[in-house]
VMD Tcl script that draws the C-alpha trace (Angstrom):
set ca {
  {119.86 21.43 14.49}
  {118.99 24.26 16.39}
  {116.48 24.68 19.27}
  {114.21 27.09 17.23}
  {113.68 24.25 14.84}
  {113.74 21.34 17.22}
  {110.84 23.36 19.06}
  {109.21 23.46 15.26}
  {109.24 20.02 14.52}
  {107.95 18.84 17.77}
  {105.41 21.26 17.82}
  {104.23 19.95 14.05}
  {103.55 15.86 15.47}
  {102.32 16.55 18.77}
  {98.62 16.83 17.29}
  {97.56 13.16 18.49}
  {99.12 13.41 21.94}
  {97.83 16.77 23.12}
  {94.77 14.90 25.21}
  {97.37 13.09 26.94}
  {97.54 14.45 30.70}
  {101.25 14.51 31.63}
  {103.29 15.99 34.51}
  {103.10 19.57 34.58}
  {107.13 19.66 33.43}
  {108.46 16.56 33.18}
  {111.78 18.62 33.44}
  {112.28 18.54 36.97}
  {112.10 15.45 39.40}
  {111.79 16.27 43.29}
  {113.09 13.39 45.74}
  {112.57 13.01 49.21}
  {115.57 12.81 51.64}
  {116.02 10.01 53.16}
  {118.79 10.26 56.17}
  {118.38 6.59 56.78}
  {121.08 5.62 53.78}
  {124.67 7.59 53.33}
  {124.41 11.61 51.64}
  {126.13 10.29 48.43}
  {123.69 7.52 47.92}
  {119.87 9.80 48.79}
  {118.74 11.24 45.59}
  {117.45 15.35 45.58}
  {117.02 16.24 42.30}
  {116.63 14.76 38.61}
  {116.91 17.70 36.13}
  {116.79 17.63 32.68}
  {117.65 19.82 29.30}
  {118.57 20.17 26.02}
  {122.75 20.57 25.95}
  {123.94 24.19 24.63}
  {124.44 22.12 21.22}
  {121.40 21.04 20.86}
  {122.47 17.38 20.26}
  {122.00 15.43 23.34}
  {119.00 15.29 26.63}
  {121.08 15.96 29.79}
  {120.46 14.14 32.26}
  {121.61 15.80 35.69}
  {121.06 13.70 39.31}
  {122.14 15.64 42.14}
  {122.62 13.63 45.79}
  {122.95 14.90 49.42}
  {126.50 14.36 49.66}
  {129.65 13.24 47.74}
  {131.37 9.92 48.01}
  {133.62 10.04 51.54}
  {133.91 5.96 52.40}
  {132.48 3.06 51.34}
  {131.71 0.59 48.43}
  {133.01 0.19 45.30}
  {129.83 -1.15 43.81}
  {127.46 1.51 44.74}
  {126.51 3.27 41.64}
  {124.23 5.93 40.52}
  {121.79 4.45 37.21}
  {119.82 6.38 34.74}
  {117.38 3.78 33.88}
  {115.66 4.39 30.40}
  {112.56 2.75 29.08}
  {112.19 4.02 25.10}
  {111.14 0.47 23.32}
  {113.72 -1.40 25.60}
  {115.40 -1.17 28.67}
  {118.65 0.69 28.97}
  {120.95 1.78 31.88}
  {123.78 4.59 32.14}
  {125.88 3.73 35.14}
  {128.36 6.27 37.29}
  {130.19 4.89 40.19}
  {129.30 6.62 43.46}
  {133.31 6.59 44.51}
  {134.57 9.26 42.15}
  {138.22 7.64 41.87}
  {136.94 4.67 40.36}
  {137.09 4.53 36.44}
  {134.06 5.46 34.91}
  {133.40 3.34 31.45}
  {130.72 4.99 29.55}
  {128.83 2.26 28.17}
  {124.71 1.38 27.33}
  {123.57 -1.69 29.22}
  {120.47 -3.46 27.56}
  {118.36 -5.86 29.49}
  {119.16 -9.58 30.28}
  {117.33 -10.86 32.95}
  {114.75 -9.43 35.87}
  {115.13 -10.92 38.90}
  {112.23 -9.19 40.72}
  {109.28 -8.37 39.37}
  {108.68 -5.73 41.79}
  {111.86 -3.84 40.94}
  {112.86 -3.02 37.13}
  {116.23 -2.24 37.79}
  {117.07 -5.25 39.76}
  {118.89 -8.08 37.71}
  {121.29 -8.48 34.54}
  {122.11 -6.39 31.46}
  {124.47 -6.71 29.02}
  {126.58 -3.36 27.84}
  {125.62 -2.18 23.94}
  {129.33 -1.22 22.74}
  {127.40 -0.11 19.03}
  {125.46 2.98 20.74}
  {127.63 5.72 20.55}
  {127.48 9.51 21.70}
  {125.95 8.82 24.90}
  {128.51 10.48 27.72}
  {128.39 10.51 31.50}
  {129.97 13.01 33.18}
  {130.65 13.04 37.12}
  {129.92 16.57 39.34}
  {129.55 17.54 42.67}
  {127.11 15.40 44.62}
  {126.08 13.71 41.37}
  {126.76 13.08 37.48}
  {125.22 13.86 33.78}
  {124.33 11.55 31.49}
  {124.01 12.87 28.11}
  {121.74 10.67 25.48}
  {121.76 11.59 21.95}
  {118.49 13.68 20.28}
  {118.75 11.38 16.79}
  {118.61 8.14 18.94}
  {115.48 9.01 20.12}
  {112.23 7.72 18.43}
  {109.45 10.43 18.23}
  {107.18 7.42 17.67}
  {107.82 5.61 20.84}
  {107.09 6.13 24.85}
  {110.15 7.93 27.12}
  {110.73 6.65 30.46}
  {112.96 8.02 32.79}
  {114.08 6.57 36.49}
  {117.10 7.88 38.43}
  {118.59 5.18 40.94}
  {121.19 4.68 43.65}
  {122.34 0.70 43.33}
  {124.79 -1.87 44.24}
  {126.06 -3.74 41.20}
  {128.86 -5.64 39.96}
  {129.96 -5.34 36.58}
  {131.97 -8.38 35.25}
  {133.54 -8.06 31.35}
  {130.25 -6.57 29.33}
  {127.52 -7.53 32.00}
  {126.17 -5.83 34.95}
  {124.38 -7.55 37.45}
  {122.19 -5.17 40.03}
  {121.56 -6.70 43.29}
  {120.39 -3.44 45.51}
  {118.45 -0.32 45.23}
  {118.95 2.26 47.42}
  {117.04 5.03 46.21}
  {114.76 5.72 43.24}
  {113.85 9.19 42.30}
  {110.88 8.44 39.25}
  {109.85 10.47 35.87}
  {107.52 9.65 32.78}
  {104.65 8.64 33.95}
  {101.52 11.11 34.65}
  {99.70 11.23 38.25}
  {96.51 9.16 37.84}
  {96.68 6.17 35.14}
  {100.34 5.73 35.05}
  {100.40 5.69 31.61}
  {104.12 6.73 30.06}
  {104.41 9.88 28.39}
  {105.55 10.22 24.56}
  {108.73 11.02 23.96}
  {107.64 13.58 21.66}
  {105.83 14.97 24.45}
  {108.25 14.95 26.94}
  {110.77 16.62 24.19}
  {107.98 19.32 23.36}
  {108.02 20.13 27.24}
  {111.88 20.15 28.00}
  {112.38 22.66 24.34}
  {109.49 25.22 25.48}
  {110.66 28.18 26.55}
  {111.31 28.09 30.17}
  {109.41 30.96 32.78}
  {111.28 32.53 34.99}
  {109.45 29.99 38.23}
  {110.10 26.69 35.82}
  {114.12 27.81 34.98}
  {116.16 24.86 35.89}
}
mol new
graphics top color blue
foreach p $ca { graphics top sphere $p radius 0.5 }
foreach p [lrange $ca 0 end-1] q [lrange $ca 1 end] { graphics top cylinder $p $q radius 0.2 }
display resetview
């Protein structure tokens, strides 16, 4: 599937979401520095974009700093809302095995925090990949697991978490750098809007 078509078929279904006001591009999330918590655990940047295949939304959070000293359980989360809950998970400490797997929702242990509590990893959703970089990781989620028909919700977060056999538990946010949601009624945006956005053709003051 290429993005000519991708651009085509989006394009076709957006009819009964075009009132919707969303984000002016939901491709780019901005977060504030906070020098109060370690570099490798402040959040900068959330950017996001169709791979050079055209099969997969990439994911890319960017930090302050890379991983120098410290704890094994810090992580950085993509946190996905599209019908359920799901979380990709990258350890902070770059030496530590990385296990690319989908964690679904088990418990909330906070109301005030959707990220805080148990999931339990999906080992039957494949493709998805997270890849670590400097000051940060990629997490790559397939195009054909995505539901047109359903909302998109993206949150990038800094955590401590413990991950015993398939579930994680999270105990600590750091920092949370948000996406999905428009300015005034909070309401989450369509995935078939947010995918319309990210295919447009980019101008050269919105290029990633």
């Amino acid at each position: 599937m290429n993005r000519a078509l991708i651009i085509a078929i989006l394009l076709m279904v957006t009819g009964s979401v075009s009132g919707m006001k969303i984000n002016p591009d939901p491709r780019v999330v901005v977060s504030f520095m906070d020098k109060s918590i370690s570099p490798e655990l402040d959040i900068l940047r959330v950017m996001v974009d169709i791979s050079p295949d055209n099969h997969h939304l990439v994911f890319q959070v960017k930090t302050r700093g890379e991983h120098i000293q410290g704890n094994d359980h810090d992580y950085l989360l993509l946190h996905i809302t599209h019908g359920k809950t799901y979380i990709l998970l990258l350890p902070v400490n770059k030496e530590k095995e990385n296990q690319v797997l989908v964690y679904e929702r088990l418990s909330q242990l906070d109301d005030s925090s959707p990220i805080l509590g148990k999931f339990k990893g999906n080992s039957h959703l494949p493709n998805f990949n997270i890849t670590p970089i400097l000051r940060g990781g990629e997490f790559s989620v397939p195009l054909d697991w995505i539901d047109f028909n359903t909302n998109f919700n993206f949150d990038a977060y800094t955590v401590q978490a413990r991950i015993k056999g398939d579930t994680l538990e999270v105990s600590k946010v750091y920092d949370w750098a948000r996406k999905g949601r428009t300015h005034n009624d909070e309401k989450p945006l369509s995935a078939i809007t947010l995918l319309n956005k990210i295919c447009a053709p980019k101008s050269s003051n919105q290029r990633l």
